[in-house]
Residue, then its C-alpha position, 0 to 999 in steps of 0.5 A: x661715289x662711282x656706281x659700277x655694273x658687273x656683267x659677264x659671269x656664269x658657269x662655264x666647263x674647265x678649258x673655257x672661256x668668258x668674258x666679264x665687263x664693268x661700267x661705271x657711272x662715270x667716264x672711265x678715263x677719270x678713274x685712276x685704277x680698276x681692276x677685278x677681285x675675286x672670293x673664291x668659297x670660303x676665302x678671302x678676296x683677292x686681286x685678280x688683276x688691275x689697270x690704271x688710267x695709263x694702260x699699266x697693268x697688274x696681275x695676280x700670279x695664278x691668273x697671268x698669261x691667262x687673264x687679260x685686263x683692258x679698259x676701253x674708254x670710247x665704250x666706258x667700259x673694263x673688261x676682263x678676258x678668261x681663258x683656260x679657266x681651271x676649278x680653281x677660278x671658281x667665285x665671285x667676282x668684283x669691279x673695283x675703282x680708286x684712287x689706287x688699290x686699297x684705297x679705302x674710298x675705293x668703290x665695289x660692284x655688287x659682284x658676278x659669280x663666275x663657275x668652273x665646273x664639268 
C-alpha cells in the first residue's frame, strides 16, 4: 500500500491558477501510473488527468491545454498545473497511484478541495 499526501487546493477566482502536488510514500519511479480525479458536488469522480512511470500523459477533455500533469522523481513528487480555472473545475481533488487506471489495488489520497468562485 502507497501513503499519498495531497497539497495545493483552495479557493481560487475564475481566471486563475493553482498548483496541487502529491507525494507518496515510496519512490515515485516505482509507481507505474499517477494521476488526479476529481468529484465535482453531487457527481461522480472522474479523471482528470494521469501520467505513467514513462512520462505518457492522459487528459480528460474539459481539462486539456489547460491542465498539465508532470512527476518529478528527484522531489518524489507529482504535481499538477491549473491554469484558466473556470466554476466548473470546482470539487475535490484526489491522488491516485496503480498498476494502471482502475486497478482495484490502486491506492487514494484523502483528497484536496479545489474552489473556483468570484
Amino acid at each position: 500500500q502507497v501513503q499519498l499526501e495531497e497539497s495545493g487546493g483552495g479557493l481560487v477566482q475564475p481566471g486563475g491558477s493553482l498548483r496541487l502536488a502529491c507525494v507518496p510514500s515510496r519512490r515515485i519511479w516505482r509507481l507505474t501510473v499517477m494521476a488526479w480525479y476529481r468529484q465535482p458536488p453531487g457527481k461522480q469522480r472522474e479523471l482528470v488527468a494521469a501520467i505513467t512511470n514513462g512520462g505518457r500523459t492522459n487528459y480528460g477533455d474539459s481539462v486539456k491545454g489547460r491542465f498539465t500533469i508532470s512527476r518529478d522523481n528527484y522531489k518524489n513528487t507529482m504535481s499538477l498545473q491549473m491554469n484558466n480555472l473556470n466554476i466548473d473545475d470546482t470539487g475535490v481533488y484526489y491522488c491516485y497511484s496503480g498498476g494502471s487506471l482502475g486497478d482495484p489495488q490502486g491506492d487514494w489520497g484523502q483528497g484536496t478541495q479545489v474552489t473556483v468562485s468570484s
